[in-house]
Phi, psi and omega in degrees: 000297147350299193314309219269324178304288221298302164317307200274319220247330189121185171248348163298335192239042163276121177300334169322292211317308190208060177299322203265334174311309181292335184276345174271357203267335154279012115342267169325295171306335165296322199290293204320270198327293191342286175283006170286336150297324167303312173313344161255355175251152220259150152279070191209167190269266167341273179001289170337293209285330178295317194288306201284297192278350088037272185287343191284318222270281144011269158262103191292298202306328189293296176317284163002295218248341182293334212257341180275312188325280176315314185278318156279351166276347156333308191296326206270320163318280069110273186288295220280307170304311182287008187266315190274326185285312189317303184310333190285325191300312169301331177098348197277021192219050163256155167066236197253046171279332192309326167299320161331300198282312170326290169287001173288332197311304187312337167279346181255004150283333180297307176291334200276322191308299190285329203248326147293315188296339189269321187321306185282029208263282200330312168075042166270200161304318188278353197263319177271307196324284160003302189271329174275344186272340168312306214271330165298312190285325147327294199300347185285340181300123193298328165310333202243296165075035177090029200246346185271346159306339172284331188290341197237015142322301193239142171297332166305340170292312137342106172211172179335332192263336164302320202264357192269326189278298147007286176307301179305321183283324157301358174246312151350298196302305180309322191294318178293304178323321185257342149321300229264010178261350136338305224252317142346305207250000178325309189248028154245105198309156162072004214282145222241096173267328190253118191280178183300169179302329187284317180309308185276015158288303173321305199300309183325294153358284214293280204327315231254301173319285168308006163276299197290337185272012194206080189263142185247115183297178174241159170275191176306160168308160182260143191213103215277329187283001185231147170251138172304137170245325187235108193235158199240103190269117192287108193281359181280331183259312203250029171298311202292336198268354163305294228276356160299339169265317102054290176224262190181155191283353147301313155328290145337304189298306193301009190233298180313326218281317195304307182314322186283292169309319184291321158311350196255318201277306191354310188325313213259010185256153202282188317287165195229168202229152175083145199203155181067207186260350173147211212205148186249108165282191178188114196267103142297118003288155189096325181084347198292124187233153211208171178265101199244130179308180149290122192073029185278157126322171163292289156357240189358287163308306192280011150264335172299325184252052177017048159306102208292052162337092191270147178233168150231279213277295172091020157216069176030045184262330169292299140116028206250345163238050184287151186212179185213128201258127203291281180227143162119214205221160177199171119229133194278334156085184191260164169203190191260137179313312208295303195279339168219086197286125164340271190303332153284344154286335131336328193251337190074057127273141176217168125326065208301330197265026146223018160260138161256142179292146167260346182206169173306137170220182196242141183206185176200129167231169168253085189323137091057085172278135188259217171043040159094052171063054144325055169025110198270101189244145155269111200201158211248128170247116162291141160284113168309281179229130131232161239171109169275084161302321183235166170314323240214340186256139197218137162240128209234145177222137184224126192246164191277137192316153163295129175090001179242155187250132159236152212240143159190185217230124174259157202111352179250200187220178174225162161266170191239137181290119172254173235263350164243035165090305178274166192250154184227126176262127152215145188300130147329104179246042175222125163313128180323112183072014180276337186221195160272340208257125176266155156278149177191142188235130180258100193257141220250142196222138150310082177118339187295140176283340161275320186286304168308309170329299185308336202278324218253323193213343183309170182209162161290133161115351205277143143229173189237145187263167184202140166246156156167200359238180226206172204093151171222041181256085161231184216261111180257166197307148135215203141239014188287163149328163166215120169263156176248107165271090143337102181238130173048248194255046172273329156325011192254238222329314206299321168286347180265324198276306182296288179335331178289295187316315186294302204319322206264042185017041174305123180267347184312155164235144226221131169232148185223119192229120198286083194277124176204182193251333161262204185261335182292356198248011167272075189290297197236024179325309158336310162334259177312347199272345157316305197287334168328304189310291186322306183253120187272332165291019174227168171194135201236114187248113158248148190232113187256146191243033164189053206288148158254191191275340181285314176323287181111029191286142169236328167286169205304117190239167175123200201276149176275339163293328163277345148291314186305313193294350166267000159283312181265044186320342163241086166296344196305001179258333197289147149253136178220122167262106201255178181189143215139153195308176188293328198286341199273298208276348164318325182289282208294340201287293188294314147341314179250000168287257155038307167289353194121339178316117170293154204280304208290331191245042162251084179275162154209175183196102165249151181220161219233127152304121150221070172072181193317338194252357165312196167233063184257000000 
């Protein structure tokens, strides 16, 4: 059926795609039209019925929008069901899917709830049918025990407050309803509320069309003293209450109450694919490594550790966050034949946003452009300058062709190509539009094959292709403090983000504390120590986690993350942005949450060394 999407509409405007986007998005539209209904209808027994045909009768917009009212939430039944099937079908409500899956169940009794309830507004025929056969199907619940069903004998029983009660639930329900489709969307990284515009457009449409060419009436008035015989039953809501005559409200139950529990549970029911607590990726470009859950996507987790990942469709229909897996295990799950060809799986490509891992991997993308949709540009640089600042450290400055510019953000990085296609990533260490010249600090790795090149044999005058840029470690608006955590030559973004900041007069106050393990390996110390003088809104804390009796150190030692926190015994006002090996923020992120930190003002950009194929 997918496949079949794909051909008419493309995989980008495919509806499979953004079942759950459209369902929130005829949400809004239920909500919208709704209150414009309220506003005309009366709460009475004598009221009621009147107000509603009135608005239908009358008000041509009214009738419309009565008629709109109706066909989405029809849609929203619709969408929510191919939304629970597609997942089950995928495999897709396992691991830390289940809360997803849970509350979907519960929204789809919360719309089923709201959706009946709004039937009983009008207080036509089908409005009593509705409401007493609702009130039968109640009383078998042992809280009611028949009692609700006495209220709908005699017409004198009915009165205003019944419809007050009504009213209150139609507005009530919905409101519980869009908490829990919040709550819903928690563990879906990146998650998507709005589908594309052609789409909502389509639908709005299609809707608007099927008000006026099916415009929805009201039936006779309700008379409690007649039992209804021929009713125009909306079957997407009231199917279950016929069969209340049918078979018996016992009957009923056995079928909703087993059906609901087996849906609540369905996570935790065999078979289930995949073992243990998760899987250690390793990301190319970059070294960056990460954790992916159990029945996590790739896709997912490296959106969760906030990877600039390109997606579209995210159900393997596009092929736009298609990789190629290194070392390791996958399974792959389904997608379109169109989008991942028999001979590129061959090659060990995949599809991230439906493979899931089976063992620790290894993997290579292609980032993203980041830096508020920045431009990925290619382009041949020259070497300039070079500068051994350290045993280990090297500053290499590369200018750029005459007339061409690359725009980036500071804090992000670019790769530098080499000459059989792989990259090496390192970070901007020049604040945006400050030269011609990128700046970049190159720390010599045991076995890397470029940083020994730079080390050994690079020359001035050499030139290198570079692409980028690429990443999402900048620096965002707030007013909170800002600590900056640094580990050896992670000063390079950090050295990018503060220069921007000094240039753009950020009045915030910013600390910067520098981790390394000698007084020799503060490669650039001068520096920051500078900008200390300069700027009354900075402080520069470096920390060595291995000083010797030569160094002559007095300042601060250990792990640089156990300084902040014996400096900041609170963190809950700060933003802290760390940058540094994987192990350094693997460490510090839960530390300084632990202290108060908030999850959201916590960034990072970490890289993980792993040998000659890293991006060293």
């Amino acid at each position: 059926m997918e496949a079949g999407f794909n051909a008419a509409f493309g995989d980008r405007l495919n509806p499979f795609y953004h079942l759950g986007e459209i369902t929130f998005f005829l949400f809004w539209i239920v909500a919208a039209s709704g209150l414009y209904l309220y506003a005309f209808f009366k709460t009475g027994v004598s009221e009621a019925y009147s107000s509603v045909d009135r608005l239908t009768a009358q008000l041509w917009l009214g009738g419309v929008v009565r008629s709109l009212h109706r066909y989405a939430s029809d849609a929203m039944v619709v969408t929510m069901v191919l939304h629970l099937v597609r997942h089950f079908c995928f495999d897709r409500y396992r691991g830390l899917r289940w809360l997803s899956w849970v509350t979907g169940v519960a929204l789809i009794w919360l719309v089923y709830v709201s959706g009946i309830n709004g039937f009983m507004l009008p207080w036509d025929r089908l409005a009593q049918f509705v409401t007493v056969a609702g009130a039968e199907l109640l009383d078998w619940l042992p809280i009611f025990n028949g009692a609700l069903v006495r209220n709908f004998i005699y017409p004198a029983s009915v009165n205003d407050r019944l419809f007050s009660l009504l009213s209150f639930m139609h507005i009530g329900v919905p409101l519980v309803l869009l908490l829990f489709m919040w709550v819903h969307i928690q563990r879906v990284p990146k998650a998507s509320t709005n589908p594309p515009r052609a789409i909502m457009s389509a639908l709005l449409l299609t809707l608007i069309a099927l008000a006026l060419a099916l415009p929805v009436t009201s039936h006779a008035p309700a008379d409690l003293s007649v039992a209804p015989e021929a009713l125009h039953l909306d079957w997407f809501y009231l199917a279950m209450l016929p069969l209340l005559y049918a078979w018996s409200a016992t009957g009923v139950w056995l079928v909703l109450g087993p059906a609901t529990m087996l849906l609540v549970l369905l996570p935790w029911l065999p078979p289930k694919r995949g073992t243990g607590e998760g899987y250690r990726l390793t990301l190319h470009p970059g070294s960056r490594e990460i954790v992916a859950r159990t029945g996590e996507t790739i896709l997912e987790a490296g959106l969760r550790a906030g990877l600039p990942m390109p997606y579209e469709c995210r159900n393997g229909g596009c092929g736009v966050c298609k990789g190629t897996v290194l070392n390791g295990r996958i399974q792959q799950g389904v997608y379109q034949s169109s989008a991942l060809s028999t001979a590129e799986r061959a090659q060990g490509k995949t599809l991230f946003c439906c493979a899931t891992p089976l063992s620790d991997l290894e993997l290579e993308y292609r980032p993203a452009a980041g830096g508020g949709d920045i431009p990925v540009k290619a382009l041949d640089v020259l070497v300039t300058r070079m500068e051994k600042l350290a045993e280990d450290v090297m500053l290499v400055h590369l200018k750029l062709p005459e007339g061409n510019r690359m725009d980036f953000a500071a804090g992000q990085y670019f790769n530098v190509v080499l000459d059989d296609g792989a990259r090496r990533a390192f970070s901007f260490a020049t604040a945006p539009g400050a030269t011609e010249e990128i700046e970049i600090h190159v720390r010599l790795i045991a076995g890397g094959r470029f940083t020994t090149y730079v080390f050994t044999q690079m020359k001035k005058g050499e030139r290198l292709r570079i692409e980028g840029p690429f990443g999402e470690f900048e620096l965002r608006e707030s007013g909170r403090p800002i600590i900056f955590v640094a580990g050896a030559t992670g000063f390079a973004p950090t050295k990018s983000i503060l220069e921007y900041a000094f240039k753009a007069g950020l009045k915030r106050r910013m600390y910067l504390y520098w981790g390394v393990r000698r007084r020799t390996d503060l490669y650039l110390a001068e520096l920051p120590q500078r900008w200390a003088r300069e700027h009354s809104n900075f402080t520069f804390v470096p920390v060595l986690s291995e000083p010797h009796p030569e160094d002559r150190w007095d300042g601060k030692t250990g792990l640089v993350h156990e300084a902040i926190l014996r400096d900041f015994p609170d963190l809950s006002g700060f933003e802290i942005y760390t940058c540094g090996s994987a192990r350094m923020v693997e460490t510090a992120r839960p530390a300084f949450v632990g202290q108060g930190l908030h999850e959201e003002a916590c960034f990072t950009d970490a890289f993980h060394v792993s040998g000659p194929v890293g991006s060293v």
